[in-house]
C-alpha positions in Angstrom: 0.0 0.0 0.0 0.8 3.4 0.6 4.6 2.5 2.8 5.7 0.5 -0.1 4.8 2.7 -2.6 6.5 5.7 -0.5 9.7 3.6 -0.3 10.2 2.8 -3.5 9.5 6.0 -4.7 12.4 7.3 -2.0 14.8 5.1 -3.6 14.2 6.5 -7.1 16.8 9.3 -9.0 15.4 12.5 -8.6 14.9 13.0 -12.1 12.6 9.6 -12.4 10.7 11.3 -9.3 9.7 14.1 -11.6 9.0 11.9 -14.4 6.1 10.2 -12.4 5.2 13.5 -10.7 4.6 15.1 -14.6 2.0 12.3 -14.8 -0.3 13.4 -11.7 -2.1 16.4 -11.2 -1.9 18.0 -7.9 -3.5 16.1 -5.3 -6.6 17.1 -3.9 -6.1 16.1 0.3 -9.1 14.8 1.9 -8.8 15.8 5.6 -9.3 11.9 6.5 -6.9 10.8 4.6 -3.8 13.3 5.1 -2.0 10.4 5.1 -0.7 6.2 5.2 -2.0 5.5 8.6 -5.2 7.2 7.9 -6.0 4.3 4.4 -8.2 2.3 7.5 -11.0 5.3 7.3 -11.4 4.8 3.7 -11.7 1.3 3.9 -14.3 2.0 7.2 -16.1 4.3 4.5 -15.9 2.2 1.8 -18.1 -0.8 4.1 -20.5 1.7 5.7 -21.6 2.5 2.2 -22.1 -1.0 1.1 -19.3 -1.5 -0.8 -19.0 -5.4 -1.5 -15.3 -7.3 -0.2 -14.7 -7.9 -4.0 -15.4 -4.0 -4.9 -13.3 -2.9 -2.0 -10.5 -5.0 -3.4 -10.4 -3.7 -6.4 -10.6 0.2 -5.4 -7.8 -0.6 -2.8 -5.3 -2.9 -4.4 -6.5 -3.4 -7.9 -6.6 0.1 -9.0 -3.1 0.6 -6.8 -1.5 -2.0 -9.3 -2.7 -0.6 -12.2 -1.4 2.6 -11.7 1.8 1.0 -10.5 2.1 -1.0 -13.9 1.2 1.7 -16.0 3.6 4.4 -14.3 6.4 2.0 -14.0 
């Protein structure tokens, strides 16, 4: 999740840093999720709206991978 991600991207040249950082737009923060240790409130939100295990999965590790893959 977000700790590997963060140290992998730590270990990267600077100039691969801004490769990947020329592919985002600027974050939007949402104050629940300022950061890693706060990824348990969007699961919490993501079941009190009646999201399914499988769809939860797939917003929270599926759609981490893909943008992984593709930015890798």
């Amino acid at each position: 999740g977000f700790d590997f991600f963060e140290f992998i991207y730590r270990q990267w040249p600077e100039s691969a840093r801004k490769e990947l950082a020329a592919k985002f737009t600027t974050p939007h923060f949402i104050p629940d999720l300022t950061n890693h240790s706060h990824s348990r409130n969007l699961t919490r939100g993501l079941i009190l709206r009646g999201f399914s295990d499988e769809d939860i999965e797939k917003i929270l590790r599926d759609n981490w991978m893909r943008i992984f893959k593709q930015t890798l």
